[in-house]
ZAMARGU-4260 file (C-alpha; in steps of 0.2 Angstrom, whole numbers, plus 5000, padded with zeros to 4 digits):
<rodrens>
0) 4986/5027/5088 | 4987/5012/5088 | 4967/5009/5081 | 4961/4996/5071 | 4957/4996/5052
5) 4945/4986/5044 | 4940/4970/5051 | 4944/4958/5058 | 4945/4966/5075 | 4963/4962/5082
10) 4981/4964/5084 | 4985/4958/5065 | 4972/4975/5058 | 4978/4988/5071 | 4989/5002/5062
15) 5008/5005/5067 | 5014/5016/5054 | 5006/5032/5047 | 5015/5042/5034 | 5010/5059/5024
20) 5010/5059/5006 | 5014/5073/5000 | 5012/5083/4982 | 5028/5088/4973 | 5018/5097/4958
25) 5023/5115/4957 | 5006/5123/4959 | 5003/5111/4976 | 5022/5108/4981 | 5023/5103/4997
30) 5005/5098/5000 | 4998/5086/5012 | 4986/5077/4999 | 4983/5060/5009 | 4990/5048/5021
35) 4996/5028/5020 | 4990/5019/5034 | 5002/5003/5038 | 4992/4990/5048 | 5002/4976/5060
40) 4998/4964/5046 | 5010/4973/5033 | 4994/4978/5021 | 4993/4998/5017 | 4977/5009/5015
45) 4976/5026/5006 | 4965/5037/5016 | 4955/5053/5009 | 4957/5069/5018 | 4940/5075/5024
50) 4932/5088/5011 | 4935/5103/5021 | 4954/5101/5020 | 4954/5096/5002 | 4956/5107/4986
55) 4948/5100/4971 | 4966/5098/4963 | 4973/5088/4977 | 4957/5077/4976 | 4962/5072/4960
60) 4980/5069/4963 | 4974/5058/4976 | 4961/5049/4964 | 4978/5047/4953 | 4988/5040/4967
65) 4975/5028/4972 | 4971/5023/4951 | 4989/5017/4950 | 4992/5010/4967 | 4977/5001/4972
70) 4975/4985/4979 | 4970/4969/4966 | 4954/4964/4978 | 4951/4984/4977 | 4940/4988/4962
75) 4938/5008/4966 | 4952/5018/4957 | 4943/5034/4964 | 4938/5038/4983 | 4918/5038/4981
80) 4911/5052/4989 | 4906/5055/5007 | 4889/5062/5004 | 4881/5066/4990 | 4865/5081/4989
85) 4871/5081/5008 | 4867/5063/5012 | 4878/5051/5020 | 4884/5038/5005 | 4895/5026/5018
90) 4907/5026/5006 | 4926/5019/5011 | 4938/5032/5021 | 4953/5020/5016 | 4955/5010/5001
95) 4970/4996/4999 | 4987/5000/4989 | 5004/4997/4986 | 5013/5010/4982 | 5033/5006/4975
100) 5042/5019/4978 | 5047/5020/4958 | 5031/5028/4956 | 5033/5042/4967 | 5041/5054/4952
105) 5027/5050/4938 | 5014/5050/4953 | 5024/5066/4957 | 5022/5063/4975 | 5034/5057/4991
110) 5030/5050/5006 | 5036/5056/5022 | 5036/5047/5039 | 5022/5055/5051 | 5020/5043/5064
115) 5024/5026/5073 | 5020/5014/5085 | 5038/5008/5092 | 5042/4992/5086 | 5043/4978/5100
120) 5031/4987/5109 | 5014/4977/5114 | 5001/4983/5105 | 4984/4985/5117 | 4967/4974/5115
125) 4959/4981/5101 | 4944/4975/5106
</rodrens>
């Protein structure tokens, strides 16, 4: 960290924030499902777990998470898949969201602090 994501290429689209979000359901309490990625610029992007670390019920949670939260210039409410009959679809790793922290109980998630770029700090040249 910091790396940029999305375009365009600079300091305003380089990440600063990470932070887990995490499953409070009883059969997947205490789950890492996700992550919310905070670029320098202030906007938030839900990112998917790659498939090998994800069970199909925390998928769906996360599908749920990003159905409720996402973005207005976002028109997926579902992460599409990665491959498909074992091709590569080029399908988006982060989508957009907002997620108010009054919808963590019926989302029955929370989201914990993972990691941060100190503030004040220069960020490098992402280019």
């Amino acid at each position: 960290m910091p790396n940029v994501l999305g375009e365009p290429f600079d300091r305003a689209s380089e990440i600063v924030r990470i932070d887990k979000v995490i499953s409070t359901r009883t059969f997947m309490a205490n789950d890492v499902i996700g992550f919310v990625y905070t670029r320098q610029d202030g906007k938030t992007f839900l990112g998917t777990r790659t498939p090998q670390y994800t069970s199909p019920a925390s998928a769906a949670q996360l599908n749920a998470v990003l159905a409720s939260t996402h973005s207005q210039d976002v028109k997926e409410t579902a992460f599409p898949p990665q491959t498909r009959l074992g091709v590569k679809t080029s399908g988006p790793s982060f989508l957009g969201v907002r997620v108010p922290t009054a919808a963590w109980q019926p989302l029955a998630i929370r989201i914990e602090p993972c990691v941060s770029w100190p503030s004040g700090a220069t960020l490098p040249d992402p280019t």
